[in-house]
N, C-alpha and C positions, 0 to 999 in steps of 0.2 A: 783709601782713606776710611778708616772705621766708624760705623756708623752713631750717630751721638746718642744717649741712653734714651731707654724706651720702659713704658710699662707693658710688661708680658701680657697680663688680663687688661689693661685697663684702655689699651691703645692696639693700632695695627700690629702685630708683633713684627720688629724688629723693622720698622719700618719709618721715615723721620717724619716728627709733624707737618713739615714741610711740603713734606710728598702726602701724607693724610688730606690734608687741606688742598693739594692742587687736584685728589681724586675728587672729594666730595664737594668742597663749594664750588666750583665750577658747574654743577649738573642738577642745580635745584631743579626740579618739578612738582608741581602741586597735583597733576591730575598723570593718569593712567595712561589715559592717549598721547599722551608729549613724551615718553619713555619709549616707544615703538608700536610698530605696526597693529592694526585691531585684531585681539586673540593671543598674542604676541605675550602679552602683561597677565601672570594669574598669581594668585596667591602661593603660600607656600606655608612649613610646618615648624623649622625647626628654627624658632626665633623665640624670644622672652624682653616683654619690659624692664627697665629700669628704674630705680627711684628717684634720677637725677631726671627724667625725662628720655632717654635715648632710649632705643632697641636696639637687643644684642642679638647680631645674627650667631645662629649656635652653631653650621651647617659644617665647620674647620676651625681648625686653631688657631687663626686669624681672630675669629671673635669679634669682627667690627662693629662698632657704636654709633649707632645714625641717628640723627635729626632728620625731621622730616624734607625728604628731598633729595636727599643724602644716599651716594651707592655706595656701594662698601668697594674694596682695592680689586674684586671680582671683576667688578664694571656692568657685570648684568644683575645682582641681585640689588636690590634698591629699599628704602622705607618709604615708603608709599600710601596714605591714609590709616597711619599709624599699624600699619604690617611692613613686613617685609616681601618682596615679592621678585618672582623673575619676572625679566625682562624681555629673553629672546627665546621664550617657548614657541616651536615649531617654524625658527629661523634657523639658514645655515650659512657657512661661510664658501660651502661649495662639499661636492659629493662627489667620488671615487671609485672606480672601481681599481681597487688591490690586490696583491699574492699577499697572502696569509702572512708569509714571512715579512714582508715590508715592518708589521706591528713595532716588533720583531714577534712573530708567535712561529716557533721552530717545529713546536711538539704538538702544536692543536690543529689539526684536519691539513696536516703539510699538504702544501702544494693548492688548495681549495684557495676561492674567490673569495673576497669580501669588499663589502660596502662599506666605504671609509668618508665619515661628516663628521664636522665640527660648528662651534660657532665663533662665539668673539670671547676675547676677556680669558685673567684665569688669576689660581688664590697666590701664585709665589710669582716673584718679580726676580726671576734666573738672569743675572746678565750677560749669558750666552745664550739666552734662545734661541733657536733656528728655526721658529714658528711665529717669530717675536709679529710677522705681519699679521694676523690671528689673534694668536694670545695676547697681545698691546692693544688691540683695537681699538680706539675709542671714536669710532664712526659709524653710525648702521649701516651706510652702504655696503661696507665689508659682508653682512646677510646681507646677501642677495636670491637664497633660495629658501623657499618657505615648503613644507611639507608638515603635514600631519604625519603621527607616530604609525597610522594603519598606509598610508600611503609609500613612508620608508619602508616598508617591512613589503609590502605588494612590489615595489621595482625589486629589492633585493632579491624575490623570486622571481619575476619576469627575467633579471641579469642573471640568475644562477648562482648565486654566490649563498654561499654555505653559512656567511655569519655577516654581520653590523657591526661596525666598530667605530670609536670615536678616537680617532688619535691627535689630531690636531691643536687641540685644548684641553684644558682638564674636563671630564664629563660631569665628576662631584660639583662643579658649579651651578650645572642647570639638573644637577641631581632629579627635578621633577619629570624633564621631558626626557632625559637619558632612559629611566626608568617606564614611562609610556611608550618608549619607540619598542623596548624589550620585552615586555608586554606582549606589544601585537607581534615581535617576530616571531616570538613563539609559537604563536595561534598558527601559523605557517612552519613550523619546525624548523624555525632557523633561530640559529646562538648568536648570542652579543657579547662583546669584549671590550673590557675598557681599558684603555690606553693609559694612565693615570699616574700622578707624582706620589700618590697615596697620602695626601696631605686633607683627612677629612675628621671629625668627630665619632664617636664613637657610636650613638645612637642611628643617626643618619649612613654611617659605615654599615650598620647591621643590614638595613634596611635598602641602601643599595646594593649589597652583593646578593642579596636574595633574587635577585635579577639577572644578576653577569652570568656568563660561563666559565669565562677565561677573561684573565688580565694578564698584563703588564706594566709593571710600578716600575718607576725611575728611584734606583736607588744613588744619588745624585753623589754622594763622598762619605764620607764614614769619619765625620767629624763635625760636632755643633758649631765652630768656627766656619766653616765651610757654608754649611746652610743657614745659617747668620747673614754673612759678609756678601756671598755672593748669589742667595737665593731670598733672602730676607724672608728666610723661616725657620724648621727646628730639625733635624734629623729624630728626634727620639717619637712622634706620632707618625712619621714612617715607619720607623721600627717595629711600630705596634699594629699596622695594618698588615705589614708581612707577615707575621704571625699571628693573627687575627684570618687574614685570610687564608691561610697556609694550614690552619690547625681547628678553624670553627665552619668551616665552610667545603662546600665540595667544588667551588672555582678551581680552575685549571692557572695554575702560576708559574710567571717568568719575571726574570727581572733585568734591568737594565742598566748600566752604567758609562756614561758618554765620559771619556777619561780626558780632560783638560792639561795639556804643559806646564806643568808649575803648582799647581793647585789640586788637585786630586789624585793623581799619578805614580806617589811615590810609591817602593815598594812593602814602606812598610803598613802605610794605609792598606792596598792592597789583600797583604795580609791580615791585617785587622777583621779585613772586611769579608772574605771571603772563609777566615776558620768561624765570622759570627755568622754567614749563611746554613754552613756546614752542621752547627749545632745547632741551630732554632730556627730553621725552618727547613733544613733536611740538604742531603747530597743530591736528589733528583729534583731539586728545583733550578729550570735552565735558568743560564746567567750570561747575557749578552755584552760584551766591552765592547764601546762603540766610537769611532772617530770622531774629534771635536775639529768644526772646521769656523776661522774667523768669523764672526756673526753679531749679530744687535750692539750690546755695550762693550765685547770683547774683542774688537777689530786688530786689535794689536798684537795678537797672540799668532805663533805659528801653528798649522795644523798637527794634529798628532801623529806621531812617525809608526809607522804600520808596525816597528818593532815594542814598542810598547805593549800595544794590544795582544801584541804575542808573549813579553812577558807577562802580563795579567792572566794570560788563559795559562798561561803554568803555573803561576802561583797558583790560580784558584784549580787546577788539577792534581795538584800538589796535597793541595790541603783537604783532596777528597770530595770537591764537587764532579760529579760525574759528567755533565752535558755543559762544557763552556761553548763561547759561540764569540766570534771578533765582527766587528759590521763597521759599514761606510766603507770598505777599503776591500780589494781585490783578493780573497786568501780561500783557495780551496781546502785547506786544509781546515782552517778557521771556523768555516762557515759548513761542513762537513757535520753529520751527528755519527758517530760511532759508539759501538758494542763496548758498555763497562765492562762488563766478564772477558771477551776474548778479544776484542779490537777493531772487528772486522766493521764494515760502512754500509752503516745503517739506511743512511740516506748522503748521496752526493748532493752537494749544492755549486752553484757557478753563479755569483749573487742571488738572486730569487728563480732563478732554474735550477729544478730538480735532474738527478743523471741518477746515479747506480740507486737502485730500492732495494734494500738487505731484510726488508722487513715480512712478514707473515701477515697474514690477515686479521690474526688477532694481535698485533704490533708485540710480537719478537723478533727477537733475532736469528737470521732464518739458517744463521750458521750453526750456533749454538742453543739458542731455544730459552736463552734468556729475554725477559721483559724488559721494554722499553718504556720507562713511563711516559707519559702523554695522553694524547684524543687521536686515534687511529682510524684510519679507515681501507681500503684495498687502496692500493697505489694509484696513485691519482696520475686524471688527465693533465694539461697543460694549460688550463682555464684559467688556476690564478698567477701566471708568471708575466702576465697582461695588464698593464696600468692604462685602466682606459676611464678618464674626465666622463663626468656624467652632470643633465642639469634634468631634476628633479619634474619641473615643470614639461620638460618635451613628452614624456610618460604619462599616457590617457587612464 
């Protein structure tokens, strides 16, 4: 059913009053302490008054309009004594240790550990998410592990792991404390990565990637109907953070695509989609198609047939991207990086285990002597191919 008409600026985009009002009047607060835990609640920047009385959160293209009390469709940013403010600074929904690749991140420090947290809430309403426990939240218990940004960054060196990442919610929502955890990784020379829909504003975009290393944006369908209907958002400020990030910044990019039955799949999308990678934002930017399995609002739907995902990676090989990648589904070939110039296997993969290392020290190709683009390092140990739960709190 299509969703009934909306004001682009003037309301949640593309989101019905209906659903507006069951996010925000339900969750009046007057005082700071009743939003979450002490510390929890801080202010924030990228908001402006109204003449009608409301405050515009400016942080995405959502744009939300709040009365005092009022959280915007995030769930953690709030209006709050006339600011807007986050909600769940220095809470988490739980902590990880991960293979690099899990992100999906193919080409940035292969095979390295990383520390993977999230919290609640996020700016698009996907009704496939497969994080929907997370990303829907509207419970605090859901935080249940609290860490300061220097104390995330001290375990991720005590666990060894090479980088921080957020992948389980969008990180652009608590944009203040993503950015304080990247901060102190640093101070310890470890990189941060964000996981992200790439659904953010321009100003605060600047401002956070000055922080990232490396991402991963969900490039969800390659059509505004698509991210309308079934994301109740826009494709075209994705479009602009790919190439924002791709062309103004020195983050390390990948992208990602979860290809749905019926709804994003075709072939001629496909191609739409991957001759607009190939020209704006380059051939060595890897591109991951990844299996959609029944989830949240789309229970109904059959999972995606492993051939699909393999026609996807020819088309977009076809059209010139050099490094495709298939995921969720068992394909060594898929899941493999090989040599643009001469073919040979660059790096073997068997889900998140690493096998044949084709690569040199300075990440070529060690047949030919062709570069690989990516974050290299000598051939790594077997550190990150280990999924191992981690609680925040057991670490002195």
């Amino acid at each position: 059913m299509p969703l009934p008409p909306f004001e682009v600026r003037g309301r949640m985009l593309g989101v019905p009053d209906k659903l507006v009002r069951a996010v925000t009047s339900s969750n009046q607060a007057s005082r700071r302490e009743d939003l979450g835990a002490p510390g929890s609640v801080v202010s924030t920047r990228y908001w402006h008054p109204l003449d009608d009385g409301r405050i515009q959160c400016d942080l995405c293209p959502r744009e939300c309009k709040l009365r005092e009390g009022q959280r915007g469709l995030c769930y953690i940013r709030a209006r709050i004594d006339d600011e807007i403010v986050l909600t769940s600074y220095g809470r988490s929904s739980g902590f990880c240790v991960d293979p690099i690749e899990k992100k999906p991140l193919n080409h940035f420090f292969p095979g390295s550990a990383v520390l993977s947290f999230g919290t609640a809430g996020c700016n698009l309403a996907c009704r496939f998410c497969q994080n929907w426990d997370i990303s829907k939240a509207r419970e605090w218990d859901v935080l249940a592990d609290q860490a300061t940004p220097d104390k995330v960054a001290e375990v991720a060196q005590q666990l060894e792991c090479r980088s921080i990442a957020v992948p389980y919610n969008d990180p652009v929502i608590f944009h203040e404390y993503a950015i304080d955890v990247a901060e102190s990784a640093r101070r310890l020379n470890i990189e941060t990565v964000a996981v992200t829909a790439g659904y953010v504003n321009p100003a605060p975009r600047r401002e956070f990637y000055r922080h990232m290393s490396a991402a991963n944006i969900d490039l969800k369908a390659f059509t505004e109907e698509f991210y309308h209907r079934v994301c109740a958002g826009s494709l075209r400020p994705v479009l602009d953070t790919l190439e924002y990030v791709r062309h103004e910044t020195d983050v390390w990019l990948e992208i990602t695509t979860l290809l749905i039955p019926g709804h994003n799949d075709s072939t001629a999308e496909i191609d739409e989609m991957t001759r607009w990678v190939v020209k704006n934002i380059g051939p060595d930017v890897p591109h991951h198609f990844t299996a959609f399995h029944p989830d949240f609002k789309m229970n109904d739907l059959e999972p995606t047939p492993s051939q699909t995902l393999t026609r996807a990676r020819s088309i977009a090989l076809d059209n010139g991207e050099r490094y495709v990648y298939t995921g969720n589904v068992h394909d060594l070939e898929g899941q493999s990086t090989y040599c643009h110039s001469c073919g040979s296997v660059l790096i073997g993969r068997d889900w998140y285990r690493l096998g044949r290392w084709g690569l040199d020290d300075a990440g070529h190709c060690a047949s030919c002597g062709t570069a690989c683009a990516g974050c290299f390092e000598a051939a790594p140990d077997s550190r990150g191919s280990r999924r191992r739960p981690v609680r925040i709190r057991d670490w002195a």
